[in-house]
C-alpha positions in Angstrom: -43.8 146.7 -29.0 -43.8 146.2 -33.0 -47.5 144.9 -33.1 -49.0 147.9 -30.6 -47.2 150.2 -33.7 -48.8 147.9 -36.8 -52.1 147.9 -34.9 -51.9 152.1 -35.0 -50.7 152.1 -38.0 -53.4 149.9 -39.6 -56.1 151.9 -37.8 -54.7 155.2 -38.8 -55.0 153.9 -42.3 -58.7 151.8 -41.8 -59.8 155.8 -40.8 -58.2 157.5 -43.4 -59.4 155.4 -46.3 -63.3 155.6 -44.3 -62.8 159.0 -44.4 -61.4 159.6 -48.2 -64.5 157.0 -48.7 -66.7 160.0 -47.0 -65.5 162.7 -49.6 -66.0 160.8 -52.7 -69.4 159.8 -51.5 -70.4 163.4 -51.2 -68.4 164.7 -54.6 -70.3 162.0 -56.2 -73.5 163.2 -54.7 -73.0 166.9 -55.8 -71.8 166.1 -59.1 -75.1 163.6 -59.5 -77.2 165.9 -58.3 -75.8 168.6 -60.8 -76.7 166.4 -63.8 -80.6 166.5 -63.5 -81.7 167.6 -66.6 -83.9 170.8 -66.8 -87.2 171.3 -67.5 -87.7 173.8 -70.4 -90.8 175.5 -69.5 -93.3 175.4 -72.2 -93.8 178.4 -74.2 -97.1 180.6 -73.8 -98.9 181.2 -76.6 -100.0 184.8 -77.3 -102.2 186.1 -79.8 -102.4 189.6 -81.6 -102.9 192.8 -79.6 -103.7 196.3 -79.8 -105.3 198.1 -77.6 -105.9 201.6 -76.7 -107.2 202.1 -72.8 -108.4 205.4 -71.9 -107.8 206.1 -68.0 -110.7 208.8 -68.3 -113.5 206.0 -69.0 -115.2 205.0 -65.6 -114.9 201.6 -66.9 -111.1 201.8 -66.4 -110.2 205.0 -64.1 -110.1 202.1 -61.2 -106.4 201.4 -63.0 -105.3 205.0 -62.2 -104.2 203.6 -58.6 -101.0 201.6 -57.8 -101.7 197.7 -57.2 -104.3 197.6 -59.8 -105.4 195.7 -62.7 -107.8 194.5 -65.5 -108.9 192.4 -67.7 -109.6 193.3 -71.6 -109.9 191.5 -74.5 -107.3 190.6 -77.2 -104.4 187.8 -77.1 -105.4 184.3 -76.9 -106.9 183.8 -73.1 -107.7 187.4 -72.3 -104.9 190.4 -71.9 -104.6 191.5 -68.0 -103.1 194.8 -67.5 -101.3 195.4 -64.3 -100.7 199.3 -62.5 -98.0 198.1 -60.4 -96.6 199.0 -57.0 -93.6 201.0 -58.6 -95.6 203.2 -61.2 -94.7 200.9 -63.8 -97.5 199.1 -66.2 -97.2 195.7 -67.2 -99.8 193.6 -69.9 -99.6 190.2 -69.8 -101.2 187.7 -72.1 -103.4 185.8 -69.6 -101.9 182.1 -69.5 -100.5 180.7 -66.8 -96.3 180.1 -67.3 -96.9 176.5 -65.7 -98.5 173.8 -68.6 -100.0 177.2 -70.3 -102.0 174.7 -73.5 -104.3 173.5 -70.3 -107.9 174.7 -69.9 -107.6 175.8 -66.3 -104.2 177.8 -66.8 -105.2 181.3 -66.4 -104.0 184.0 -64.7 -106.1 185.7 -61.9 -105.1 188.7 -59.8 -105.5 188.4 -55.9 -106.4 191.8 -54.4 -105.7 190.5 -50.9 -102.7 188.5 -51.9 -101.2 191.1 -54.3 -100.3 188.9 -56.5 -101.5 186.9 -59.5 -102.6 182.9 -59.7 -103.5 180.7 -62.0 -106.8 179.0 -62.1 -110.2 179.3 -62.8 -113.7 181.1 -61.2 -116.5 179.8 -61.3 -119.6 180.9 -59.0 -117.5 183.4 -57.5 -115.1 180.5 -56.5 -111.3 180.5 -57.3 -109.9 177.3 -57.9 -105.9 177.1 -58.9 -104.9 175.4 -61.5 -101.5 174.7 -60.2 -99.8 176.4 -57.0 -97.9 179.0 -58.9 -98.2 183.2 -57.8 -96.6 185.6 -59.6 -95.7 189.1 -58.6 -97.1 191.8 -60.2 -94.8 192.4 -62.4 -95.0 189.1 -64.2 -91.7 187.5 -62.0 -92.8 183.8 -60.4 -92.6 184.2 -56.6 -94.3 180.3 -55.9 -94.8 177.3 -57.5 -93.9 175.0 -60.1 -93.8 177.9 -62.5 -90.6 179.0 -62.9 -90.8 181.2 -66.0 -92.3 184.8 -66.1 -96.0 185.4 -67.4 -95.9 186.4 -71.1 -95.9 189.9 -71.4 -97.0 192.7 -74.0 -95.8 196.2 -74.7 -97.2 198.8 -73.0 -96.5 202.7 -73.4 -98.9 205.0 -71.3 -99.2 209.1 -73.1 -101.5 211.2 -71.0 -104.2 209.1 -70.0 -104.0 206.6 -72.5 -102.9 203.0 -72.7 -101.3 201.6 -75.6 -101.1 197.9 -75.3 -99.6 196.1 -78.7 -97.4 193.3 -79.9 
């Protein structure tokens, strides 16, 4: 009768040290997994701006409508300037948040995607520079971006743009 009790007794404790095995197997994975050190995203170079758009111009009355944009001159890649969704207007210095000191990094909008890529066009053919989208108020929706897009002041009086740094 004494060894039927050891035997329980030395299985109970066989599954209770398996089990307290278990637990520090997963604390030690969460608290390893915590550890990773973080990329610091590099920063995006911008360049001097100021720019006065008027919304009267043909050239630029296609920005009077919500979910537009376009592309002036001024920063270091280019200056896009973004009529957004909630009436709010965004300029952003046109480099990609993801390796922003590469060629190909530039920031595209996507009329049928409503958002904006990085990458490059060339015969009328996009070609991303990396995976990352960005919604169009400069947040990072996809990708290995994980920074927002570099962004400008913008004050709108009448129907004029003031875009500066």
């Amino acid at each position: 009768m004494q060894d039927i009790s050891d035997e329980r007794q030395e299985k109970a404790f066989i599954t209770m040290r398996n089990k307290t095995l278990l637990f520090l197997s997963i604390c030690a994975c969460f608290v390893f997994s915590a550890c990773k050190k973080k990329v610091r995203p590099e920063s995006i170079p911008t360049g001097p701006v100021n720019l006065t758009i008027d919304l009267n111009l043909p050239s630029n009355s296609h920005l009077i409508g919500v979910g537009t944009y376009g592309y002036y001159l001024g920063g270091v890649k280019g200056v896009m300037v973004v009529h957004d969704f909630d009436d709010q207007w965004y300029a952003f210095e046109r480099t990609c948040a993801w390796q922003p000191l590469t060629e190909c990094s530039k920031i595209w909008g996507d009329s049928l995607n409503l958002n904006i890529r990085c990458g490059t066009f060339s015969a009328s053919t996009f070609t991303p520079c990396c995976e990352s989208s960005f919604s169009f108020n400069g947040f990072p929706s996809k990708g290995p971006a994980f920074g927002n897009l570099a962004q400008y002041q913008i004050q709108k009086s009448a129907n004029l743009l003031y875009v500066y740094n």
